[in-house]
Biopython code that builds the backbone (N, CA, C, O; Angstrom):
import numpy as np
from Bio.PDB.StructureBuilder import StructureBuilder

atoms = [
    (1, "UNK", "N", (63.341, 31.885, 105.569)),
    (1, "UNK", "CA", (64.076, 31.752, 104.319)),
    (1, "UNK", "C", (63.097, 31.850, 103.146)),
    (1, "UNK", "O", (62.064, 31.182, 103.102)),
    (2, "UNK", "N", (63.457, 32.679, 102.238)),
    (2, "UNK", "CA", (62.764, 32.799, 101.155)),
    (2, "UNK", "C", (62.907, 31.693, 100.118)),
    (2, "UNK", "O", (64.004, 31.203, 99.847)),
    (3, "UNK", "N", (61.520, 31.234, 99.422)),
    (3, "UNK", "CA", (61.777, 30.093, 98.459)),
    (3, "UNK", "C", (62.147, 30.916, 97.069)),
    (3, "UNK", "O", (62.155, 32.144, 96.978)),
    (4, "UNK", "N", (62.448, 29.989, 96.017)),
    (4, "UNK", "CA", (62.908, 30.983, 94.495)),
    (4, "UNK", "C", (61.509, 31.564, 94.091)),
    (4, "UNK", "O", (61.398, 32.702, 93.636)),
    (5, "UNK", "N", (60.352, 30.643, 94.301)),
    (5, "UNK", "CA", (59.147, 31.154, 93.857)),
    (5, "UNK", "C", (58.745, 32.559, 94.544)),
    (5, "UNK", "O", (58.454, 33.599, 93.953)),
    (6, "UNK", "N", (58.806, 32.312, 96.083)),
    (6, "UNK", "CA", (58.376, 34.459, 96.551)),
    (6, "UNK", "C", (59.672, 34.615, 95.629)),
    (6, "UNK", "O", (59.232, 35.283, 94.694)),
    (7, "UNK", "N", (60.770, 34.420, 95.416)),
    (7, "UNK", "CA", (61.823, 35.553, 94.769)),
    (7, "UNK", "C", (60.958, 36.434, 93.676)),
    (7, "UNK", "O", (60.489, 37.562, 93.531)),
    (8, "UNK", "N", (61.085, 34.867, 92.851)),
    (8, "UNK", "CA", (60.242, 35.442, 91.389)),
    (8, "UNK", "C", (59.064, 36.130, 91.646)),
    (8, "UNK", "O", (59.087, 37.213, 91.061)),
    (9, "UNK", "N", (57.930, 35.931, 92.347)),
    (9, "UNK", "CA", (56.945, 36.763, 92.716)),
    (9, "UNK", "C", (57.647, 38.426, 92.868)),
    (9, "UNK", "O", (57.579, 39.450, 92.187)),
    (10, "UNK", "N", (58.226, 38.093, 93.948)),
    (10, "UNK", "CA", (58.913, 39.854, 94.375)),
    (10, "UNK", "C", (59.605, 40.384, 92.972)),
    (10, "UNK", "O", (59.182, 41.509, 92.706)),
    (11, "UNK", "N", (60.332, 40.004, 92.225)),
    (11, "UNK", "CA", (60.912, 40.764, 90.846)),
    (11, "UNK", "C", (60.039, 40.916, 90.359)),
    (11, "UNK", "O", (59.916, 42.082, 89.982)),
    (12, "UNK", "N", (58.559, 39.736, 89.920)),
    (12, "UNK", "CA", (57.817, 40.036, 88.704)),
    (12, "UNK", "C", (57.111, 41.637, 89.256)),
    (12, "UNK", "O", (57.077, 42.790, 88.825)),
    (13, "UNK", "N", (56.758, 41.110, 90.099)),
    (13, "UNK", "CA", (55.732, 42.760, 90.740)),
    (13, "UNK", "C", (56.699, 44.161, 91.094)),
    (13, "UNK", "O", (56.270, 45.288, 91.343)),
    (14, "UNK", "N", (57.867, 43.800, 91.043)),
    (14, "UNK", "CA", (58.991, 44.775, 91.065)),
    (14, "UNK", "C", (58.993, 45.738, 89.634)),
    (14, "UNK", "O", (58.827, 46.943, 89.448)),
    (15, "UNK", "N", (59.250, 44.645, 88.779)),
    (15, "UNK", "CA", (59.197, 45.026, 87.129)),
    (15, "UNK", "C", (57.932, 44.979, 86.803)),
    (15, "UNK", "O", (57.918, 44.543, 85.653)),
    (16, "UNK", "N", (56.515, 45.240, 87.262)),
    (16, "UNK", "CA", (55.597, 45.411, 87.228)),
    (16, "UNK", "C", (55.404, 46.789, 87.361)),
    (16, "UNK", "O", (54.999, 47.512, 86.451)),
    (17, "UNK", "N", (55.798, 47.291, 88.902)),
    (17, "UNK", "CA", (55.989, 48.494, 89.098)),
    (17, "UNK", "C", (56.539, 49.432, 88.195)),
    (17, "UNK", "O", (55.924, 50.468, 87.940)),
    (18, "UNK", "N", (57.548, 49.197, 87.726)),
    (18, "UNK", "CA", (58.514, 50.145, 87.033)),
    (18, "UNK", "C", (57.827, 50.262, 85.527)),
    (18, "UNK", "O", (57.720, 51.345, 84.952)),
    (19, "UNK", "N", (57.394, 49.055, 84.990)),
    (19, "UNK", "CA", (56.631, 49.003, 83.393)),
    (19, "UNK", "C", (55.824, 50.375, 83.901)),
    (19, "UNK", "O", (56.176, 51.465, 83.449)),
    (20, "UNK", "N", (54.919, 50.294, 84.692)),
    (20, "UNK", "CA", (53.908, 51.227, 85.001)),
    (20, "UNK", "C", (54.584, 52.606, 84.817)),
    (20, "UNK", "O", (54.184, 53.533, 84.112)),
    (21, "UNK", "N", (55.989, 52.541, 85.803)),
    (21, "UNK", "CA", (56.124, 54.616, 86.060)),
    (21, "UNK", "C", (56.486, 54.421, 84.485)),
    (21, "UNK", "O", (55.868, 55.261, 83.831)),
    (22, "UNK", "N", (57.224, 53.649, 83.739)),
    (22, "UNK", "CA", (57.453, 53.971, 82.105)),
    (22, "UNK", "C", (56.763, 54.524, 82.078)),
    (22, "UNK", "O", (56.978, 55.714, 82.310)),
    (23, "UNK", "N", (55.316, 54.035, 81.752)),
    (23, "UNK", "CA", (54.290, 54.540, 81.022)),
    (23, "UNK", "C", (53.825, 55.407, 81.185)),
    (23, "UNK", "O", (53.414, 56.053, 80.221)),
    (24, "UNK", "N", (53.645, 55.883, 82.552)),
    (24, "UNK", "CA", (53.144, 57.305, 82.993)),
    (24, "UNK", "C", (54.383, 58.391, 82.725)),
    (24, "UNK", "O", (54.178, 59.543, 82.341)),
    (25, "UNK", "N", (55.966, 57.718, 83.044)),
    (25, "UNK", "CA", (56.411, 58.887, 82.299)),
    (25, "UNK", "C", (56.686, 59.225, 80.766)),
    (25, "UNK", "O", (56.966, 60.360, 80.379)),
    (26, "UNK", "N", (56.565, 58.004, 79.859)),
    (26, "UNK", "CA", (56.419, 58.402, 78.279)),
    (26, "UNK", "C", (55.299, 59.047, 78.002)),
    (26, "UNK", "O", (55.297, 59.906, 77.120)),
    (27, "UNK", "N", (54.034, 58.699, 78.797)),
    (27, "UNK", "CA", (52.645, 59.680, 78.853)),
    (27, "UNK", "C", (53.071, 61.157, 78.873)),
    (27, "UNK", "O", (52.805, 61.931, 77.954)),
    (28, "UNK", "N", (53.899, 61.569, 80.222)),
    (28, "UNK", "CA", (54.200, 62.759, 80.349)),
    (28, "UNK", "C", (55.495, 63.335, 78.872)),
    (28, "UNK", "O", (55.361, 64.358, 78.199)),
    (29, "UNK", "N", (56.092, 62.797, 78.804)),
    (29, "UNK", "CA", (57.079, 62.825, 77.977)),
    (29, "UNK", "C", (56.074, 63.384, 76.614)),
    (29, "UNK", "O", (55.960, 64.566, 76.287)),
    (30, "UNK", "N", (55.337, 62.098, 75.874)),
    (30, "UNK", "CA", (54.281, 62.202, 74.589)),
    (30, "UNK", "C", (53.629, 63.945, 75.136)),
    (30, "UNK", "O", (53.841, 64.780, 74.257)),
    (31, "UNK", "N", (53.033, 64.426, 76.193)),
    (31, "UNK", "CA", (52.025, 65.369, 75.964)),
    (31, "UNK", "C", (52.848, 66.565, 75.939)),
    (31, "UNK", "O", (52.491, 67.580, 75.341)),
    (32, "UNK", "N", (54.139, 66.450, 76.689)),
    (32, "UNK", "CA", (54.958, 68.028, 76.585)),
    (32, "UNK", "C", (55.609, 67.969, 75.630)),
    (32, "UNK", "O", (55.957, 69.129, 75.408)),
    (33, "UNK", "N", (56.150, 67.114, 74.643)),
    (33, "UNK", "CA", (56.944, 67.341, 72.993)),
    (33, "UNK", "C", (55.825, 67.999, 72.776)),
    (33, "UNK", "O", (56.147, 69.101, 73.220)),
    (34, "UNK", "N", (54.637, 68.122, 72.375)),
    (34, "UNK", "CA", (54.237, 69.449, 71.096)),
    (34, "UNK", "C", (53.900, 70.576, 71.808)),
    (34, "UNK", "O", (53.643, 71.565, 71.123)),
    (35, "UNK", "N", (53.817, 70.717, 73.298)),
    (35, "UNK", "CA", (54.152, 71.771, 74.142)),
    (35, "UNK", "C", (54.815, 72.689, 73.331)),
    (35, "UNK", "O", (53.998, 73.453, 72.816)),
    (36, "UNK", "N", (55.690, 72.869, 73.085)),
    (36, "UNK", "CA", (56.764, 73.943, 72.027)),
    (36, "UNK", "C", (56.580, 73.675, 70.467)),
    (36, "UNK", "O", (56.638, 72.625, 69.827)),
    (37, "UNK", "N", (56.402, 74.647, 70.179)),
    (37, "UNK", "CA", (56.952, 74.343, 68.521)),
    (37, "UNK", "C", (57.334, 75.511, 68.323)),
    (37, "UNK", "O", (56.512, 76.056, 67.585)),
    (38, "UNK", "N", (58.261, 76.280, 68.628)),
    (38, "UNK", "CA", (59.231, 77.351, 67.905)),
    (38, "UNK", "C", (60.397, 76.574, 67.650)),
    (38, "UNK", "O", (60.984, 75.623, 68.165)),
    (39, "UNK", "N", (60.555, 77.559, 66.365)),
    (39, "UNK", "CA", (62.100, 77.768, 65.951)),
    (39, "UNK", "C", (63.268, 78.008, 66.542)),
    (39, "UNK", "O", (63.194, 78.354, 67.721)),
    (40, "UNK", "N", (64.158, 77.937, 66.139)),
    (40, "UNK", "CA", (65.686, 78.823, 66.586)),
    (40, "UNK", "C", (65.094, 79.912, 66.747)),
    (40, "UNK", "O", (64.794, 80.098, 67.926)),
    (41, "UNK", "N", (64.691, 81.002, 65.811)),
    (41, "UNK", "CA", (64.813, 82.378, 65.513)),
    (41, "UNK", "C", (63.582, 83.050, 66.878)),
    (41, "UNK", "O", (63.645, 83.966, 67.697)),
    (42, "UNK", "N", (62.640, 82.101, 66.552)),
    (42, "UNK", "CA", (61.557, 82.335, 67.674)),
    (42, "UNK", "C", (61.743, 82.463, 69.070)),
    (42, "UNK", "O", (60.880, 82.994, 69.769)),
    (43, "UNK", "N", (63.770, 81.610, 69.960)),
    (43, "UNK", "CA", (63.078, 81.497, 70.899)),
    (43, "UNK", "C", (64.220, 82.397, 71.127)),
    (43, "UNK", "O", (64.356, 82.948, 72.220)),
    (44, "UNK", "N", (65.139, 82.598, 70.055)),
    (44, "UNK", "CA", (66.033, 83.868, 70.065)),
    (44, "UNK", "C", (65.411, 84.982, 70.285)),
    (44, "UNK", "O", (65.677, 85.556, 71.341)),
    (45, "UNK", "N", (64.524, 85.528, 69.458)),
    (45, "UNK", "CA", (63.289, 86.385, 69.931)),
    (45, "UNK", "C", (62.851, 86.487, 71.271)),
    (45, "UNK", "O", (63.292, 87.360, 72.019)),
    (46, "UNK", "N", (61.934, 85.573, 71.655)),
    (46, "UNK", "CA", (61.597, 85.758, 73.264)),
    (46, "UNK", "C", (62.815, 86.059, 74.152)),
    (46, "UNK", "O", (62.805, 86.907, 75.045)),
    (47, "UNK", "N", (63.728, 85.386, 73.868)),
    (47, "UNK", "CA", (65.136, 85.418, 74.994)),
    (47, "UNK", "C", (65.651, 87.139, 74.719)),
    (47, "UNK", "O", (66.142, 87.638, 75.732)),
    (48, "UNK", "N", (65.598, 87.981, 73.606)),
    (48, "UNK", "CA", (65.684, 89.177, 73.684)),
    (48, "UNK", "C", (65.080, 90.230, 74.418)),
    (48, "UNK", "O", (65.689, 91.121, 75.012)),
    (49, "UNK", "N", (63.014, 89.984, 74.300)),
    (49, "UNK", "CA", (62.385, 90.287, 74.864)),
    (49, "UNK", "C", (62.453, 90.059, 76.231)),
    (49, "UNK", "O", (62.036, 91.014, 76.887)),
    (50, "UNK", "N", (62.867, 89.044, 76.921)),
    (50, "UNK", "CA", (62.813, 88.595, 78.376)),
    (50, "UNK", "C", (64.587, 89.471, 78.648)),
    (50, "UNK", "O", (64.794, 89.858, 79.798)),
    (51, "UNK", "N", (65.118, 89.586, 78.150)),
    (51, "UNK", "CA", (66.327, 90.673, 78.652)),
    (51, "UNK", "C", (65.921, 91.595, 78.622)),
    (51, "UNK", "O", (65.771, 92.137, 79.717)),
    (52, "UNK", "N", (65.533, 92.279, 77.509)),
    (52, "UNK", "CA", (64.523, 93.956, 77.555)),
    (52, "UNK", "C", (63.952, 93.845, 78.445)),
    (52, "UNK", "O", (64.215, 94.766, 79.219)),
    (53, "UNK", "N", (63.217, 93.154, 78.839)),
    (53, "UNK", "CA", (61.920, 93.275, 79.844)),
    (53, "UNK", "C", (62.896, 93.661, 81.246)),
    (53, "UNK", "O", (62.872, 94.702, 81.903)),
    (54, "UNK", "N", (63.642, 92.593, 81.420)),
    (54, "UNK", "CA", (64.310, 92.718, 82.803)),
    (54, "UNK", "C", (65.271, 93.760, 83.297)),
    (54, "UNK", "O", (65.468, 93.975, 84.493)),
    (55, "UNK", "N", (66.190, 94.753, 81.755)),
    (55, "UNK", "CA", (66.850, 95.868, 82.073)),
    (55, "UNK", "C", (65.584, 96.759, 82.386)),
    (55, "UNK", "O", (65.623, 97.484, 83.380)),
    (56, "UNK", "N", (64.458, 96.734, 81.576)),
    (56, "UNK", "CA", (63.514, 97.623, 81.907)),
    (56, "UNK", "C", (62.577, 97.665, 83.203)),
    (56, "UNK", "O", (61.522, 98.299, 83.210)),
    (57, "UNK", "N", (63.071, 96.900, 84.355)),
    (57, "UNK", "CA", (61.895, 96.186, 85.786)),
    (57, "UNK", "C", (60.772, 96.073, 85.325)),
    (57, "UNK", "O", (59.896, 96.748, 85.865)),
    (58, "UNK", "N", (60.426, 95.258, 84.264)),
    (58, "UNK", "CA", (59.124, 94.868, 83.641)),
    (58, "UNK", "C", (59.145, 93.518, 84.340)),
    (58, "UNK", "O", (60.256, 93.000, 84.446)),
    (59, "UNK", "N", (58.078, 92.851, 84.844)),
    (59, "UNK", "CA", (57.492, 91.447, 85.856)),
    (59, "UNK", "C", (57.431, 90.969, 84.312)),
    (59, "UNK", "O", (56.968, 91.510, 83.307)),
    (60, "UNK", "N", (58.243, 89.441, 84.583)),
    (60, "UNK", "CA", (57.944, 88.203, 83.866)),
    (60, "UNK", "C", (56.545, 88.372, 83.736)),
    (60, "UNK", "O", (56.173, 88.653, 82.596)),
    (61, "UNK", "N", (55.429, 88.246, 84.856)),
    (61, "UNK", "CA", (54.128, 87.982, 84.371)),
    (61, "UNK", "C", (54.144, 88.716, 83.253)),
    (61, "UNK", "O", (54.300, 88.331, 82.094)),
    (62, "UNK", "N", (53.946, 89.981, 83.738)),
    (62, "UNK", "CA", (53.659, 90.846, 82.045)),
    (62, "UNK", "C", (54.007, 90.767, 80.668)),
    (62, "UNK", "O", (53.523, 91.309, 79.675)),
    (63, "UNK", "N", (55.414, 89.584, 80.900)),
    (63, "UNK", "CA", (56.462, 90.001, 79.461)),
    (63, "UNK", "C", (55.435, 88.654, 79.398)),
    (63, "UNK", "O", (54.357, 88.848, 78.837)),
    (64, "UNK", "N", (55.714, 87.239, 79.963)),
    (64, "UNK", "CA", (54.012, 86.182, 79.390)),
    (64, "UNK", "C", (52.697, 86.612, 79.314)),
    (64, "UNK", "O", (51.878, 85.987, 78.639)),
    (65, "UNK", "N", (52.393, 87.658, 79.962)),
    (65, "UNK", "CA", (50.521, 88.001, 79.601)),
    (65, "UNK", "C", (50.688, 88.263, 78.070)),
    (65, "UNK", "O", (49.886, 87.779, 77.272)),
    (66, "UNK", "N", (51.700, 89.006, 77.687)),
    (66, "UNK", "CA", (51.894, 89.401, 76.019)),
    (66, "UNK", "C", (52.160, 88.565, 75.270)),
    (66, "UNK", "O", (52.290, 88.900, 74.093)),
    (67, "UNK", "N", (52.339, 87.203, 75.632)),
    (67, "UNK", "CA", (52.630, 86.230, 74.594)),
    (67, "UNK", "C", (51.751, 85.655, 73.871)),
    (67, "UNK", "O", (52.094, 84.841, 73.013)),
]
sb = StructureBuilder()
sb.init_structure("model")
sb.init_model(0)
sb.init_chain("A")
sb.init_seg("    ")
for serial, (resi, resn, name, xyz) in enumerate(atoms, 1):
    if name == "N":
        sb.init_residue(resn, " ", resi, " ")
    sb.init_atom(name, np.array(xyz, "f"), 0.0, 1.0, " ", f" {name:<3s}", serial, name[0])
structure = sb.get_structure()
């Protein structure tokens, strides 16, 4: 039988755990927001180019080596 004290032990280190993935995922979260900074018009643009590319059998790689 478990006493209340292991309880509380087992939650605190439970919510110990989880504080942690927060942080590693607001970490991840913080470094990919400035990942992008286009516009509307900008990604309207690429999304044109990546259709051209593909009526034309042009490889994704190539239509990104040009970016």
């Amino acid at each position: 039988m478990m006493t209340m004290e292991s309880v509380e032990k087992l939650i605190l280190q439970e919510l110990r755990e989880i504080k942690e993935e927060l942080k590693a995922l607001n970490s991840k979260i913080d470094n990919f927001a400035g990942y992008f900074e286009a516009d509307e018009g900008e990604l309207r643009e690429l999304m044109r180019e990546l259709e051209d590319a593909k009526k034309n059998g042009v490889k994704l790689e190539e239509v990104l080596h040009e970016l």
